[in-house]
mmCIF file of the N, C-alpha and C atoms, coordinates in Angstrom:
data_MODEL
# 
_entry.id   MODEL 
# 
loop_
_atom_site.group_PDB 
_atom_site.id 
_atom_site.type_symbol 
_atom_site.label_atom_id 
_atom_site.label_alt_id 
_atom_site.label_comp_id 
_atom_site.label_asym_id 
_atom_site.label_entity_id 
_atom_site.label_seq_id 
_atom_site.pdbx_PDB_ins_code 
_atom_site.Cartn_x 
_atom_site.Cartn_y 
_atom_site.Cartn_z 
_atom_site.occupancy 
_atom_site.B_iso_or_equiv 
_atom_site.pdbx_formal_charge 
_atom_site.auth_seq_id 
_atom_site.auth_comp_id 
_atom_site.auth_asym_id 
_atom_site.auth_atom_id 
_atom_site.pdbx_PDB_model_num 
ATOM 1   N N  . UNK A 1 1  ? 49.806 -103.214 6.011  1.00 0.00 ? 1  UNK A N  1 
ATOM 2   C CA . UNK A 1 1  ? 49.495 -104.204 7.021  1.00 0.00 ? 1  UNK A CA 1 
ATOM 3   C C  . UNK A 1 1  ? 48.220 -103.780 7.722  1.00 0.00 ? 1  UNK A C  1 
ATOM 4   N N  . UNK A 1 2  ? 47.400 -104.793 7.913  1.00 0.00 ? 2  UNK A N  1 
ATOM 5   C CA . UNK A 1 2  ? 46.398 -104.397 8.282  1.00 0.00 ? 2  UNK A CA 1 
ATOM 6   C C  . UNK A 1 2  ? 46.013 -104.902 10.144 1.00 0.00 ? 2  UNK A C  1 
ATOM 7   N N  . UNK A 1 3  ? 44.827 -103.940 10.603 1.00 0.00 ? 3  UNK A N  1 
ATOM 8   C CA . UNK A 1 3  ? 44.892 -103.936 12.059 1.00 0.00 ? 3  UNK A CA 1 
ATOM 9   C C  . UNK A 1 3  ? 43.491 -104.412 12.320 1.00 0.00 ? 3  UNK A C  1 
ATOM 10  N N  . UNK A 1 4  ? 43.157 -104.994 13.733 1.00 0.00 ? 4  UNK A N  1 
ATOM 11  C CA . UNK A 1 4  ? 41.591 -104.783 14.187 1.00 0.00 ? 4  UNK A CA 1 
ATOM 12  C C  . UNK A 1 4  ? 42.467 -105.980 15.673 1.00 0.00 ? 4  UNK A C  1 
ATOM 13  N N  . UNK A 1 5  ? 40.900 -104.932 16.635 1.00 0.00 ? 5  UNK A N  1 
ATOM 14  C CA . UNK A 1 5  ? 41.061 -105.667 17.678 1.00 0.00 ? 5  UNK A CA 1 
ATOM 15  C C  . UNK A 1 5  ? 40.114 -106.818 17.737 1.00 0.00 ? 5  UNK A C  1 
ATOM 16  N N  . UNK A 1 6  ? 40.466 -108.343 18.283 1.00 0.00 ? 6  UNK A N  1 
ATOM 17  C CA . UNK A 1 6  ? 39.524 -109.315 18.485 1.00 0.00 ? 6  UNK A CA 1 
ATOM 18  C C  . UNK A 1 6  ? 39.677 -109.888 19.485 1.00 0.00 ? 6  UNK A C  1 
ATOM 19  N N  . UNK A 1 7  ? 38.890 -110.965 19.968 1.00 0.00 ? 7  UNK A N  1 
ATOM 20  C CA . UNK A 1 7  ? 39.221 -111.968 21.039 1.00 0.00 ? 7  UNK A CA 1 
ATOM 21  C C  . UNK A 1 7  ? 40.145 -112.571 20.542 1.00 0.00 ? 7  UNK A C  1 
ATOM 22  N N  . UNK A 1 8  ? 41.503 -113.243 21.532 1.00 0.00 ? 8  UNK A N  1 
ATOM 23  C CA . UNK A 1 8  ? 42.294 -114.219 20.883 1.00 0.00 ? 8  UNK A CA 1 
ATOM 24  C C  . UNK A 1 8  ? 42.000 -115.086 21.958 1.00 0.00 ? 8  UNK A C  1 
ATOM 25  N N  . UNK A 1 9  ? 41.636 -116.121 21.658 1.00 0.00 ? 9  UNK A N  1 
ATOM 26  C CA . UNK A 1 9  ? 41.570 -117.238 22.634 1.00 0.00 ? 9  UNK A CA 1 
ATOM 27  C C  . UNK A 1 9  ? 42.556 -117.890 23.726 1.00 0.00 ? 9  UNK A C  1 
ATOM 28  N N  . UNK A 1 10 ? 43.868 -117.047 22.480 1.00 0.00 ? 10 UNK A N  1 
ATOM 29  C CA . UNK A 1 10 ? 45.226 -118.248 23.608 1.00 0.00 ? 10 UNK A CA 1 
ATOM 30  C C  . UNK A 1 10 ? 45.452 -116.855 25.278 1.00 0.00 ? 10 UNK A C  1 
ATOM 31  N N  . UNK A 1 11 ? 44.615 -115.933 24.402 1.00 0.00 ? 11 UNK A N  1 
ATOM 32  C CA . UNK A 1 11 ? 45.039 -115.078 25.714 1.00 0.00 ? 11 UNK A CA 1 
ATOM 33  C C  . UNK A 1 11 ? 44.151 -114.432 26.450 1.00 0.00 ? 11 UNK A C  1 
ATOM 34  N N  . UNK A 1 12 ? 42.907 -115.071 26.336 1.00 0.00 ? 12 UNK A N  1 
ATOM 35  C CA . UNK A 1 12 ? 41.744 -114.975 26.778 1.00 0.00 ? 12 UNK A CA 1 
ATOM 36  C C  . UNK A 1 12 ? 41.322 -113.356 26.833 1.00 0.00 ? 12 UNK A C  1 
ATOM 37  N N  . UNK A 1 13 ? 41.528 -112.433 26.072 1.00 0.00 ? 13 UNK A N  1 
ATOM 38  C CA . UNK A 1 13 ? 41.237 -111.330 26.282 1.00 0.00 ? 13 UNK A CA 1 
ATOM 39  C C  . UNK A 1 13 ? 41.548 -110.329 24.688 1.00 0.00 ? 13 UNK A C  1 
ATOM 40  N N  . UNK A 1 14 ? 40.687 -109.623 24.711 1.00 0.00 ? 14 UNK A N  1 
ATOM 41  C CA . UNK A 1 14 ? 40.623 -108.561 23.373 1.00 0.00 ? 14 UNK A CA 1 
ATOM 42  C C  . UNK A 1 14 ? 42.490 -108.081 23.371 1.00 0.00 ? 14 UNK A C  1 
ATOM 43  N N  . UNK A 1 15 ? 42.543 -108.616 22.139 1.00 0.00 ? 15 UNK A N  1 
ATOM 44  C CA . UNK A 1 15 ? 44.502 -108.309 21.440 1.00 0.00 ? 15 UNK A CA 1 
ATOM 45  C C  . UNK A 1 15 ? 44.162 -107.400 19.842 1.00 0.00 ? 15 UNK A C  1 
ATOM 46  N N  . UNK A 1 16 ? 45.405 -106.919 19.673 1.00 0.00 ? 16 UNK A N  1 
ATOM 47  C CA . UNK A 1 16 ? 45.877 -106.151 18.715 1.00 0.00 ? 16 UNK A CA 1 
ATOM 48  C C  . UNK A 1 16 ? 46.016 -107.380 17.269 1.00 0.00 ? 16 UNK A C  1 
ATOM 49  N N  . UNK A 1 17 ? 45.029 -107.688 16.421 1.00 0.00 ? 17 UNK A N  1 
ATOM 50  C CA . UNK A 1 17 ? 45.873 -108.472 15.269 1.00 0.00 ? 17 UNK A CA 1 
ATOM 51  C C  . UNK A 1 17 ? 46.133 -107.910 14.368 1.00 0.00 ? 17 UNK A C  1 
ATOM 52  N N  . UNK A 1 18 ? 46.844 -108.869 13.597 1.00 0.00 ? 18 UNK A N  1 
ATOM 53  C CA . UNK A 1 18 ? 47.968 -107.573 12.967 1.00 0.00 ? 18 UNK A CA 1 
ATOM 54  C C  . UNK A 1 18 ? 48.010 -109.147 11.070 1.00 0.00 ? 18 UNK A C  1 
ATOM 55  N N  . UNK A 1 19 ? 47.887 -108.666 10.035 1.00 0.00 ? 19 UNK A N  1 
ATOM 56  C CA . UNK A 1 19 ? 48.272 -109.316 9.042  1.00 0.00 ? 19 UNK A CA 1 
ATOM 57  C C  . UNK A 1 19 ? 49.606 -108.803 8.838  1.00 0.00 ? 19 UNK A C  1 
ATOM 58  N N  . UNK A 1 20 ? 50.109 -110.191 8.560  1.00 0.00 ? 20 UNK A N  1 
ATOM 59  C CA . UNK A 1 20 ? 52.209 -110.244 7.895  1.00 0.00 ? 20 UNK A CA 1 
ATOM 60  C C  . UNK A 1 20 ? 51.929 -109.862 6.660  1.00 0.00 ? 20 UNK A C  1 
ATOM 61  N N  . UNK A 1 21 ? 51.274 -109.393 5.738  1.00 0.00 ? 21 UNK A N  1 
ATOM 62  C CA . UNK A 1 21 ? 51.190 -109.505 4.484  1.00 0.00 ? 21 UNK A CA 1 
ATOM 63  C C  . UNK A 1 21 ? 51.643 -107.676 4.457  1.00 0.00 ? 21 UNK A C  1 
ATOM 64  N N  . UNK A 1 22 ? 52.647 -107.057 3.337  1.00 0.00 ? 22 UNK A N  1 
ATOM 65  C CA . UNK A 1 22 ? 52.613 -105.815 3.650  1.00 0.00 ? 22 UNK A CA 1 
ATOM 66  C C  . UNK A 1 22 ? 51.282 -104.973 2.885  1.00 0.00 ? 22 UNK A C  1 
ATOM 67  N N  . UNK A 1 23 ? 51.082 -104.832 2.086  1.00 0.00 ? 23 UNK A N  1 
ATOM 68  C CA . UNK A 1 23 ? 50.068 -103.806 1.624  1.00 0.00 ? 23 UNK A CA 1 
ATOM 69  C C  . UNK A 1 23 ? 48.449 -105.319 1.383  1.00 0.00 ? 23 UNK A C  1 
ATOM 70  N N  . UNK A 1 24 ? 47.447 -103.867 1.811  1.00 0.00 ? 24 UNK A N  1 
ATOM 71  C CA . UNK A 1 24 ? 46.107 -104.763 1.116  1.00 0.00 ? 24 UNK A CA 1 
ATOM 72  C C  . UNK A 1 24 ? 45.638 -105.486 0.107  1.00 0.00 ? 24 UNK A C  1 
ATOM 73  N N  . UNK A 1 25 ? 45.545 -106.347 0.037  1.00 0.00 ? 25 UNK A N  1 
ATOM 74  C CA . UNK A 1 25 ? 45.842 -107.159 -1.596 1.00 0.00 ? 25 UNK A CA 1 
ATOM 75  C C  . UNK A 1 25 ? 46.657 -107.718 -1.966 1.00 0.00 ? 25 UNK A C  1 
ATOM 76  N N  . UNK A 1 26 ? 47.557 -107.786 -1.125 1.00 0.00 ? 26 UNK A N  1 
ATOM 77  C CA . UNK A 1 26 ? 48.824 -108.319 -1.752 1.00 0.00 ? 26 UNK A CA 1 
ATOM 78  C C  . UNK A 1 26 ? 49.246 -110.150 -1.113 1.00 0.00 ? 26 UNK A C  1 
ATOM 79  N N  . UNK A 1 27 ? 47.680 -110.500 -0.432 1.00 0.00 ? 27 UNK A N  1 
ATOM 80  C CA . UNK A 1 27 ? 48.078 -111.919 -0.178 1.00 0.00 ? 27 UNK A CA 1 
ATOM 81  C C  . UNK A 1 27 ? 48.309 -113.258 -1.609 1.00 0.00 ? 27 UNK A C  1 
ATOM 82  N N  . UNK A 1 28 ? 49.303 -114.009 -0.933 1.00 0.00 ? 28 UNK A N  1 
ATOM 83  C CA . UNK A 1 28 ? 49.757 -114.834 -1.812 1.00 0.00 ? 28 UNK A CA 1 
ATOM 84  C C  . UNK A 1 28 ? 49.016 -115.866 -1.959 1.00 0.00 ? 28 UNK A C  1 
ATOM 85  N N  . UNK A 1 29 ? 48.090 -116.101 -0.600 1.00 0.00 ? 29 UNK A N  1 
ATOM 86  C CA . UNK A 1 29 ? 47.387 -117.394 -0.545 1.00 0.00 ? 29 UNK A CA 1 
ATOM 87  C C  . UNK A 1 29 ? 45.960 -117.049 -0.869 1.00 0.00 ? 29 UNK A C  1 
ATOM 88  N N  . UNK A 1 30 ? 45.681 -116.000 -1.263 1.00 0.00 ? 30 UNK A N  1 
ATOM 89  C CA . UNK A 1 30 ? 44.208 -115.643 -1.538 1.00 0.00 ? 30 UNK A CA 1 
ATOM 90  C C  . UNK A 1 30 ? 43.323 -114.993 -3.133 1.00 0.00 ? 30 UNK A C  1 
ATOM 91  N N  . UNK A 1 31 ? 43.163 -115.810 -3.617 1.00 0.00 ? 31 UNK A N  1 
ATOM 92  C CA . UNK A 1 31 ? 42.853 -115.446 -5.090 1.00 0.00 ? 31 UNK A CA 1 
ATOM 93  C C  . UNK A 1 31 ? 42.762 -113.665 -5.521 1.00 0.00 ? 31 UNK A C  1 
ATOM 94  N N  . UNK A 1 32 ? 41.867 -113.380 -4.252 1.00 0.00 ? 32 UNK A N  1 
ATOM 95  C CA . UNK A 1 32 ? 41.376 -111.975 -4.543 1.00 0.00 ? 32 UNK A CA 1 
ATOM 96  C C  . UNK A 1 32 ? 42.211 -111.131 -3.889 1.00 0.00 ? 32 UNK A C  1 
ATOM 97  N N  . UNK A 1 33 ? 42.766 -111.218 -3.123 1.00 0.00 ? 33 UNK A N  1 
ATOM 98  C CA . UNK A 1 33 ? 44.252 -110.831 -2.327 1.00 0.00 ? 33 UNK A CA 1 
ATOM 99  C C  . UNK A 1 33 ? 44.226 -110.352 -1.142 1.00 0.00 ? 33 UNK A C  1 
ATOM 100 N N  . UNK A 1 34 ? 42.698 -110.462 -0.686 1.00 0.00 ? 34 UNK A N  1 
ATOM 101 C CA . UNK A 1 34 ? 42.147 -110.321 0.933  1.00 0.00 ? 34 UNK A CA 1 
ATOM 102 C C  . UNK A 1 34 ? 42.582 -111.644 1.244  1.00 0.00 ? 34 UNK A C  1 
ATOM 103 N N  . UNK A 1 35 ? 43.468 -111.314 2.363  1.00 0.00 ? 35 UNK A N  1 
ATOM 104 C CA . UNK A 1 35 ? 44.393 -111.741 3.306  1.00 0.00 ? 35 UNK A CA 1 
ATOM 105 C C  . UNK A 1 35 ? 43.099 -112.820 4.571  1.00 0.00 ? 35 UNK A C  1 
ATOM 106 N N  . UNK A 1 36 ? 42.992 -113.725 4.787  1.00 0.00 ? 36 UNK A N  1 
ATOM 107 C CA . UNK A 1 36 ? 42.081 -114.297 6.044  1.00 0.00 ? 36 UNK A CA 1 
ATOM 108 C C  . UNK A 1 36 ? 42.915 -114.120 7.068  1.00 0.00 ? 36 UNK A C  1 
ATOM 109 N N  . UNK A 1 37 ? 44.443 -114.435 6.935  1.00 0.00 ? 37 UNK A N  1 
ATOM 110 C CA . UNK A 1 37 ? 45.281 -114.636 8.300  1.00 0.00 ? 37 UNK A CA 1 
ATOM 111 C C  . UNK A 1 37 ? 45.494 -113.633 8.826  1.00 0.00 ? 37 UNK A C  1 
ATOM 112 N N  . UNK A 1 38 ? 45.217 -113.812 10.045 1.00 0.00 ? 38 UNK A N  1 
ATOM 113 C CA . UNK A 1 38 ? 45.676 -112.480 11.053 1.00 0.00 ? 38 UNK A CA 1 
ATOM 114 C C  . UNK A 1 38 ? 46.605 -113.474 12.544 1.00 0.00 ? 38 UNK A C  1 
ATOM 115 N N  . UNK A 1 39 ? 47.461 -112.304 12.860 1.00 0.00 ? 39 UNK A N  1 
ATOM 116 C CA . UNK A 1 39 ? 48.079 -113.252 14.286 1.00 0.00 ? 39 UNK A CA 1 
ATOM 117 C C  . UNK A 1 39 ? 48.202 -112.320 15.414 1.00 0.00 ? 39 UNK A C  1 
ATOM 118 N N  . UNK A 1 40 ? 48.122 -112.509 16.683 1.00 0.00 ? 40 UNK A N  1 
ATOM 119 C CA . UNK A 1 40 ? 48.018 -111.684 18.014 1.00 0.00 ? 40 UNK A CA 1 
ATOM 120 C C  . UNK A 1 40 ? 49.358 -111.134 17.734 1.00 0.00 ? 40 UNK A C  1 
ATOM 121 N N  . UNK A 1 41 ? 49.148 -109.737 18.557 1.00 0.00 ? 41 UNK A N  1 
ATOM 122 C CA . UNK A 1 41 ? 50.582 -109.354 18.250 1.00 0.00 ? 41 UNK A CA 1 
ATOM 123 C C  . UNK A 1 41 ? 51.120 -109.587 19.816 1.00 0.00 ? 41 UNK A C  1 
ATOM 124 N N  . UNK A 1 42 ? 50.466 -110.489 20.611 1.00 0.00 ? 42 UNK A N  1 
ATOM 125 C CA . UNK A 1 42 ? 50.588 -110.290 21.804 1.00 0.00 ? 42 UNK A CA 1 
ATOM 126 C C  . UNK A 1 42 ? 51.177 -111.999 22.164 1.00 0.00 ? 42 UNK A C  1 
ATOM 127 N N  . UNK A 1 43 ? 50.576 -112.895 21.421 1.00 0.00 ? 43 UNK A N  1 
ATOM 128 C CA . UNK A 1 43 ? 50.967 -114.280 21.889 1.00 0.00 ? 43 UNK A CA 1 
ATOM 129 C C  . UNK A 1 43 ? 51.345 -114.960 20.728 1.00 0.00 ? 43 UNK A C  1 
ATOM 130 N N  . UNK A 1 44 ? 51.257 -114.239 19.388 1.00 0.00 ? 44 UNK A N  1 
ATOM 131 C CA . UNK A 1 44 ? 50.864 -114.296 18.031 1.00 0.00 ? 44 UNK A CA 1 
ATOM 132 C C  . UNK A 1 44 ? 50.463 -116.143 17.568 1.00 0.00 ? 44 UNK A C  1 
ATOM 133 N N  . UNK A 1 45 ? 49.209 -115.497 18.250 1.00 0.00 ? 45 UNK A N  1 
ATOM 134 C CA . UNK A 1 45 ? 47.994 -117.008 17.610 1.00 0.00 ? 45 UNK A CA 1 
ATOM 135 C C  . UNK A 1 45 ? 47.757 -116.840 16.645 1.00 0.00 ? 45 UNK A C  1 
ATOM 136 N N  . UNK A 1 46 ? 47.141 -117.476 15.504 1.00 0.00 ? 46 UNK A N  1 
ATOM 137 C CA . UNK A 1 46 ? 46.881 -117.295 13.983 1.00 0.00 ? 46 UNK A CA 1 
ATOM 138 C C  . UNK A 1 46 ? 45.311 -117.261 14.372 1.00 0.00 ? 46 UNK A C  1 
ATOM 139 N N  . UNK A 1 47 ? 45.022 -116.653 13.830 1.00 0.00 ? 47 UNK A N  1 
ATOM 140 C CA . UNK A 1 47 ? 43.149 -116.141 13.266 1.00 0.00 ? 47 UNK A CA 1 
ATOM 141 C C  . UNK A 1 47 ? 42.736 -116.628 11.718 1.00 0.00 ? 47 UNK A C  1 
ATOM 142 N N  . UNK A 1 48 ? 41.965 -116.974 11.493 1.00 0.00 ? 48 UNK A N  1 
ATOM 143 C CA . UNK A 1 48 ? 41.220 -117.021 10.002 1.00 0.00 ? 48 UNK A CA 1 
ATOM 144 C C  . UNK A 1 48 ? 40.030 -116.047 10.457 1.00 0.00 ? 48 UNK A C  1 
ATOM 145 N N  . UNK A 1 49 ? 40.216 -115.115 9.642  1.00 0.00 ? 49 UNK A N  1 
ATOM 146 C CA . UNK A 1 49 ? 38.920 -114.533 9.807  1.00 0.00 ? 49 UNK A CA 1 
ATOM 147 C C  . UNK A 1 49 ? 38.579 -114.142 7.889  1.00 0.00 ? 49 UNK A C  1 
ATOM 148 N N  . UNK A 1 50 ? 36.881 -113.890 7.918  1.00 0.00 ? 50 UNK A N  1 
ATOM 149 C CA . UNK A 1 50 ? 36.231 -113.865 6.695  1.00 0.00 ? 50 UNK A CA 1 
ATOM 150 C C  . UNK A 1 50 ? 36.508 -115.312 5.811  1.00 0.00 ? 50 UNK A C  1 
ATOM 151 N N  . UNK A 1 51 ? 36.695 -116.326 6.321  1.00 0.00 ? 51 UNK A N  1 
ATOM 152 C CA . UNK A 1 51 ? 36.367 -117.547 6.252  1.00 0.00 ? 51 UNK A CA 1 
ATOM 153 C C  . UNK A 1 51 ? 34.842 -118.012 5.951  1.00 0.00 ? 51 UNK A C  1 
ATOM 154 N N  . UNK A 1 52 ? 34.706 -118.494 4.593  1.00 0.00 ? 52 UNK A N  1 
ATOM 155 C CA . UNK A 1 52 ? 32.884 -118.896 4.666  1.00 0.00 ? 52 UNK A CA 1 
ATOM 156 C C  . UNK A 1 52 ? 33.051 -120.138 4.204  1.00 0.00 ? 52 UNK A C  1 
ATOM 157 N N  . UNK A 1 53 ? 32.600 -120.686 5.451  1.00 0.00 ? 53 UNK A N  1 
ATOM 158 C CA . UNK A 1 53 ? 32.343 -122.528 5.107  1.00 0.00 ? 53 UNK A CA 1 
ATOM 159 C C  . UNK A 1 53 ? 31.438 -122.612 4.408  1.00 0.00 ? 53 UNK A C  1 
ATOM 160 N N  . UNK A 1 54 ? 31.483 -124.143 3.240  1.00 0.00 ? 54 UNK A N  1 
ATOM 161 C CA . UNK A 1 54 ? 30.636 -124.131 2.571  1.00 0.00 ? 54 UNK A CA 1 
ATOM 162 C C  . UNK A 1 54 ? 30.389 -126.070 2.835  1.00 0.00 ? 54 UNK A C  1 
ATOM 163 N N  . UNK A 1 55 ? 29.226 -126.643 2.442  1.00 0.00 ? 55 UNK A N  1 
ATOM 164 C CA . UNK A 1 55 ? 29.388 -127.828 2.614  1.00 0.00 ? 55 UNK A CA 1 
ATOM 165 C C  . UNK A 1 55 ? 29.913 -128.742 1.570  1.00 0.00 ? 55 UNK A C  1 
ATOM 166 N N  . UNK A 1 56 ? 30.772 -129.623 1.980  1.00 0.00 ? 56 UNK A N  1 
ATOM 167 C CA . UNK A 1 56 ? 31.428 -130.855 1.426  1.00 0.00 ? 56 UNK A CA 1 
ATOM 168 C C  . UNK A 1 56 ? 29.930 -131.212 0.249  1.00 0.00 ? 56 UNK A C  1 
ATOM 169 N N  . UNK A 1 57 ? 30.666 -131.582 -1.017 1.00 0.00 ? 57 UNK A N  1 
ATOM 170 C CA . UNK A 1 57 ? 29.472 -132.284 -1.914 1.00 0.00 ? 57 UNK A CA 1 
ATOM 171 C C  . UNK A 1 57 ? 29.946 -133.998 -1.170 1.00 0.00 ? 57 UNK A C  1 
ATOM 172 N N  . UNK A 1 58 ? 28.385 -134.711 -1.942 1.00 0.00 ? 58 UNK A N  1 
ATOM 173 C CA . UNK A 1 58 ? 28.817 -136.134 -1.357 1.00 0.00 ? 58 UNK A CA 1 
ATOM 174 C C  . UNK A 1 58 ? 29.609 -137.106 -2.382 1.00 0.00 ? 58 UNK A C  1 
ATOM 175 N N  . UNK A 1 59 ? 30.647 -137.880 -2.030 1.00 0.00 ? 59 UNK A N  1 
ATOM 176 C CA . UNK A 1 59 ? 31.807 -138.338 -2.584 1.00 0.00 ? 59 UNK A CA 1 
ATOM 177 C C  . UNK A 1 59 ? 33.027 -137.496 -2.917 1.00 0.00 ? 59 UNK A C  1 
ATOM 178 N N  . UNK A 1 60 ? 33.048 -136.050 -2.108 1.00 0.00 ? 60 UNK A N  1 
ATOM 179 C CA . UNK A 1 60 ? 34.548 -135.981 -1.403 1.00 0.00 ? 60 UNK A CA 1 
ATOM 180 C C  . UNK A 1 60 ? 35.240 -136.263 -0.290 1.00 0.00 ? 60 UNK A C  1 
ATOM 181 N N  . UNK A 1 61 ? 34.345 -136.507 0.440  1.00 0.00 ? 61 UNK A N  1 
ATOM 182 C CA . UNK A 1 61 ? 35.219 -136.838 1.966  1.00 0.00 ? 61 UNK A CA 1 
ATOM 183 C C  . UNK A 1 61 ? 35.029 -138.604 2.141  1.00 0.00 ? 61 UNK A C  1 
ATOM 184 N N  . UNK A 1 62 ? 35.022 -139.097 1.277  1.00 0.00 ? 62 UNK A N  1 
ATOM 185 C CA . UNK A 1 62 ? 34.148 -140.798 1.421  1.00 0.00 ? 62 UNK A CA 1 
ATOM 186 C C  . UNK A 1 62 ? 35.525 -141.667 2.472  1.00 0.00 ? 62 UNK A C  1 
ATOM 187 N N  . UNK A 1 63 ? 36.441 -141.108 2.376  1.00 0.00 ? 63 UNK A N  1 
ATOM 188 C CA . UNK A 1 63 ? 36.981 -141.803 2.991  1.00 0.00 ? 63 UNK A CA 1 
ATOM 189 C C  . UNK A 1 63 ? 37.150 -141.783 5.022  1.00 0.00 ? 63 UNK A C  1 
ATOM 190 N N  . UNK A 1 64 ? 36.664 -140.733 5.429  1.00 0.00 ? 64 UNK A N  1 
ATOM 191 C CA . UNK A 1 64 ? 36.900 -140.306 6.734  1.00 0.00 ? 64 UNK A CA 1 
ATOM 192 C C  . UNK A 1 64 ? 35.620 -141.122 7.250  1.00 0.00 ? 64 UNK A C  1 
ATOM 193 N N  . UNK A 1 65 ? 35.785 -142.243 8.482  1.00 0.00 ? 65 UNK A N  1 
ATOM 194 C CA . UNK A 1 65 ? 35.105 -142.872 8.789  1.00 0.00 ? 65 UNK A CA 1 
ATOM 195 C C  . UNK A 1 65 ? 34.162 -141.977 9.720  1.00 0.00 ? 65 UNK A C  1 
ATOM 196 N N  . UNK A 1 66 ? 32.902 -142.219 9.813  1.00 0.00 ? 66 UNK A N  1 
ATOM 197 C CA . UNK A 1 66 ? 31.579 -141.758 10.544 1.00 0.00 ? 66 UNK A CA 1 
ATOM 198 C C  . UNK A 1 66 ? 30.973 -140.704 9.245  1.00 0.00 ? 66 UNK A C  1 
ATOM 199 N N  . UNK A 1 67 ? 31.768 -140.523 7.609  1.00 0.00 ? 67 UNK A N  1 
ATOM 200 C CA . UNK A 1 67 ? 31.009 -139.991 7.259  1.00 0.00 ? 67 UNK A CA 1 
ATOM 201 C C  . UNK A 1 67 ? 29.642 -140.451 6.287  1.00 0.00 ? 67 UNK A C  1 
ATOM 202 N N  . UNK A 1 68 ? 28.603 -139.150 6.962  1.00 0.00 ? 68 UNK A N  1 
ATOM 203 C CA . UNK A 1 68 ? 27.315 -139.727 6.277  1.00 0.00 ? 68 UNK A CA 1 
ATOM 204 C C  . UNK A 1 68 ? 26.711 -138.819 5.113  1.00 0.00 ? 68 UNK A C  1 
ATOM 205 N N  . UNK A 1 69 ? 26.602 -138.924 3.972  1.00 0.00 ? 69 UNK A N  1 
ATOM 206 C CA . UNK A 1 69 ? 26.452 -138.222 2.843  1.00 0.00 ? 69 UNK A CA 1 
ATOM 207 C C  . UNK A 1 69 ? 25.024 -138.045 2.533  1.00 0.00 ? 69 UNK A C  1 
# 
């Protein structure tokens, strides 16, 4: 299980997060098995962290109105 301190927003102040996943690598939801989810161990908010947005190509999102491609 892995550790690091961050801001958590719901508690406005530097918390302990903590991944549910037990050993490194071993996430279920992550191809490569680095884990993104982390949760406060204090209010336990969920975190995405190492998240890299990438942009939408045009004619996947065609349906959500205001979008401009």
């Amino acid at each position: 299980m892995g550790q690091m301190f961050r801001l958590c927003t719901d508690c406005g102040a530097d918390q302990l997060f903590e991944q549910d996943h037990g050993q490194p690598g071993s996430c279920p939801d992550s191809a490569d098995g680095d884990c993104p989810e982390w949760s406060c161990t204090e209010c336990g908010s969920a975190l995405l962290a190492s998240i890299v947005p990438r942009r939408a190509e045009a004619g996947i999102l065609p349906g959500i109105r205001g979008w401009v491609a």
